[in-house]
C-alpha positions in Angstrom: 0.0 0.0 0.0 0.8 3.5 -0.7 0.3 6.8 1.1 0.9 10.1 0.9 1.2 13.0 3.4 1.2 16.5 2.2 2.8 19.4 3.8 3.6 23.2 3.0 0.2 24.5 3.4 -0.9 27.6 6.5 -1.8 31.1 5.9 0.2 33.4 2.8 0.4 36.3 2.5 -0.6 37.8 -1.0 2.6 37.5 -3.0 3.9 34.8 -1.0 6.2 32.2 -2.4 5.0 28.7 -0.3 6.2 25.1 -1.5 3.9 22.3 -1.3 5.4 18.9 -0.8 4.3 15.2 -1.2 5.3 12.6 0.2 5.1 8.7 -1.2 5.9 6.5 1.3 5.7 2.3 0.8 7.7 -0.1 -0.8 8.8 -1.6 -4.3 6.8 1.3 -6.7 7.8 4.1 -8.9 5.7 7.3 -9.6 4.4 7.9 -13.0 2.5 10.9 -13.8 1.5 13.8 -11.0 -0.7 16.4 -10.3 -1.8 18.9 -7.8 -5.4 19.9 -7.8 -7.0 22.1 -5.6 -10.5 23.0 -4.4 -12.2 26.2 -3.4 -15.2 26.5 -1.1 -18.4 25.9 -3.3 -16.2 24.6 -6.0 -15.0 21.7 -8.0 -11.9 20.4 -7.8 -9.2 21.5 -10.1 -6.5 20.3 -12.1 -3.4 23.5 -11.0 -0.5 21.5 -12.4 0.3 17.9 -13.7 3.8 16.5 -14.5 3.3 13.2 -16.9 6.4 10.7 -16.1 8.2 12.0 -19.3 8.9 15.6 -18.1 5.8 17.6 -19.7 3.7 19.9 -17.7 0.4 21.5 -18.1 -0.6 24.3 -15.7 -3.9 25.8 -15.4 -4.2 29.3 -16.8 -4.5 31.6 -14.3 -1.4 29.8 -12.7 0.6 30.1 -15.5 3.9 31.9 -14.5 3.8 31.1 -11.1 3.0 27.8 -10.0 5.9 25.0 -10.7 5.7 21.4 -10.5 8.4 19.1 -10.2 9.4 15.5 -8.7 12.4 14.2 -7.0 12.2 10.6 -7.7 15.2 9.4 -4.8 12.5 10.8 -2.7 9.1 9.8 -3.8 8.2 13.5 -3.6 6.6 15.9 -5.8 6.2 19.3 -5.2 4.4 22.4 -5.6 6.5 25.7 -5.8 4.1 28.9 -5.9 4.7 32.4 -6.0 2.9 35.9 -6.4 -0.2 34.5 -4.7 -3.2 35.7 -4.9 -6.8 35.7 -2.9 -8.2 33.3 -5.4 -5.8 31.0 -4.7 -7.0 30.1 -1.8 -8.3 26.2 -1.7 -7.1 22.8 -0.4 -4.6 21.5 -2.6 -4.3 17.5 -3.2 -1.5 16.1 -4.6 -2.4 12.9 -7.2 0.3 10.4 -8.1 -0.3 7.4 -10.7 1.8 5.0 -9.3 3.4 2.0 -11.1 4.4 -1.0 -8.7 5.2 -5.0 -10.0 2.4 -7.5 -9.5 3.1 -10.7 -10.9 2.7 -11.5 -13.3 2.9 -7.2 -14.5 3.0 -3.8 -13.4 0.1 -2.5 -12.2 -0.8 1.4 -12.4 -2.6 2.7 -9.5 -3.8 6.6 -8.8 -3.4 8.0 -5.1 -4.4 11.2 -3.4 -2.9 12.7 -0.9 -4.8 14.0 2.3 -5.1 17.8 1.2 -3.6 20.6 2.6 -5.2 24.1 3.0 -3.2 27.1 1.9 -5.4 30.7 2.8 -3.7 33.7 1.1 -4.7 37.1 3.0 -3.4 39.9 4.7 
């Protein structure tokens, strides 16, 4: 089994630069393709920023310029690197992780979500 634990998130001041992290923790996988998402009050969940396992990104567009996603595979993280925030940026974020493991007889691809973490951006 696989979890994740999220960190990073609190209270930001507009223009504030936090990084979210993600944690993988288990035994004999690899991590694919990654994503943050995040999720406003009275709102659906977004896609912010996803990393697929070959190095391509796609951000959402009002993040454009100042979110960054990245990985560090030696330690099952990804992350979340955010600057210039904004009011509207306020939301839980989730990290999501498609995780590839062996099964035998194959690998098996498996998505996880992390637990959310809130990050409030006011004065």
């Amino acid at each position: 089994q696989v979890q994740l634990v999220e960190s990073g998130g609190g209270l930001v001041q507009p223009g504030g630069s936090p990084r979210l992290s993600c944690v993988a923790s288990g035994r004999g996988f690899s991590i694919e393709d990654m994503g943050w998402y995040r999720q406003a009050p009275g709102k659906q969940r977004e896609l912010v920023a996803y990393m697929i396992s070959g190095g391509s990104t796609r951000y959402e567009e009002s993040v454009k310029g100042r979110f960054t996603i990245s990985r560090d595979n030696a330690k099952n993280s990804v992350y979340l690197q955010m600057s210039s925030l904004k009011p509207e940026d306020t939301a839980v974020y989730y990290c999501n992780v498609v995780i590839s493991r062996f099964e035998f007889p194959r690998f098996v691809k498996n998505t996880y979500w992390g637990q959310g973490t809130q990050v409030t951006v006011s004065s």
